[in-house]
C-alpha positions as CSV (number, residue, x, y, z in Angstrom):
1,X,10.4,-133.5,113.9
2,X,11.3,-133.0,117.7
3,X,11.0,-130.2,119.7
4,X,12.8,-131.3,122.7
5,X,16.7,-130.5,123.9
6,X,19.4,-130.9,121.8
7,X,21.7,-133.7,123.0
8,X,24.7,-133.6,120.7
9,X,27.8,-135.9,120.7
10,X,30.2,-134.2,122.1
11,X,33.6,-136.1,122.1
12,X,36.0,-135.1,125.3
13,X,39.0,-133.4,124.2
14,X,42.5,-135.4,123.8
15,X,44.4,-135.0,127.1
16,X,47.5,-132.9,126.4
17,X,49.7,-133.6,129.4
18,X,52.5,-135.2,129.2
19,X,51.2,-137.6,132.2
20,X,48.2,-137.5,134.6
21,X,47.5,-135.3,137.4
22,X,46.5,-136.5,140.8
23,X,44.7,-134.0,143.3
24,X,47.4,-133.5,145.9
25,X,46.2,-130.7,148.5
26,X,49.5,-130.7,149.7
27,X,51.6,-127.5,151.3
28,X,54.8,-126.4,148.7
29,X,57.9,-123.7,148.4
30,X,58.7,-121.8,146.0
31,X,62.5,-120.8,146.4
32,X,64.2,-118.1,143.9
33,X,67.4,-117.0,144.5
34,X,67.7,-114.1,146.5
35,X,64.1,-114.1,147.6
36,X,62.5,-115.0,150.8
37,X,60.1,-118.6,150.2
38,X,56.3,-118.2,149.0
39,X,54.5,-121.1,150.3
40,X,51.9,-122.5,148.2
41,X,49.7,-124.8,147.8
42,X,49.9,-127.9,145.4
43,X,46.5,-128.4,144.2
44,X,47.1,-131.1,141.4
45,X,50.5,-132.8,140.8
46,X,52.1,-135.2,138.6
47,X,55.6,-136.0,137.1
48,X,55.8,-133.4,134.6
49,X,53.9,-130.7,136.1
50,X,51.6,-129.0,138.7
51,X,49.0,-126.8,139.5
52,X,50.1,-124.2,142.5
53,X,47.5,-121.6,144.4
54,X,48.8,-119.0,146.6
55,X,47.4,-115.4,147.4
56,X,49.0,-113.8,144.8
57,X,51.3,-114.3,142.2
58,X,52.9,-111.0,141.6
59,X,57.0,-111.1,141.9
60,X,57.2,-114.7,140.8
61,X,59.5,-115.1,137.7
62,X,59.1,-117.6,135.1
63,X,61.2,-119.9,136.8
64,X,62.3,-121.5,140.2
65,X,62.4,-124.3,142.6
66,X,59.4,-126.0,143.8
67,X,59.6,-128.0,147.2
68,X,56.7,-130.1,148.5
69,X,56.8,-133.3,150.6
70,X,60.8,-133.4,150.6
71,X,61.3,-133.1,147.0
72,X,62.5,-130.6,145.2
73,X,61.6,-129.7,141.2
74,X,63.1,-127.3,138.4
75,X,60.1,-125.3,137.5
76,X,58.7,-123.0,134.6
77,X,55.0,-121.1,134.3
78,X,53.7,-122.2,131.5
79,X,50.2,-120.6,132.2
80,X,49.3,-117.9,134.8
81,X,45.9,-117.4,136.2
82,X,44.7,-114.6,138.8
83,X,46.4,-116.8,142.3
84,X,47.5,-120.1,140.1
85,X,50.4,-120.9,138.4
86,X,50.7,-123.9,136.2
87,X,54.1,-124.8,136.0
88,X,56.2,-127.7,134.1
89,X,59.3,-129.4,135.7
90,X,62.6,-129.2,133.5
């Protein structure tokens, strides 16, 4: 019988993105119509999604353009944290 720690196998959970995310640390817009720009920043990024961190999120709807380095994305929150959104491009 052993006494020491427990060391179970824990196997990682499936990845459930629809591709990867790359850190990115880069400066982004958030444009909705009528509505002055919130600048963001784009903490991970990928082709089907990102992870955005500003000061707060309040005001932002559900959906609206992203801009970061020169490119411009149809976004929708799919999650909302306290200053994050996590958004997927259409």
């Amino acid at each position: 019988m052993s006494f020491g720690k427990r060391n179970p196998t824990v196997q990682p959970a499936p990845e459930r993105r629809g591709a990867p995310r790359e850190k990115a640390d880069a400066i982004g817009h958030i444009h909705e119509r009528g509505k002055t720009p919130v600048r963001c920043v784009v903490v991970e990024y990928s082709t089907t999604g990102a992870e955005l961190q500003m000061p707060s999120i309040f005001g932002i709807g559900n959906t609206f353009e992203l801009s970061v380095s020169g490119r411009t994305h149809h976004a929708r929150v799919v999650r909302r944290a306290p200053r994050t959104l996590f958004v997927a491009f259409r």
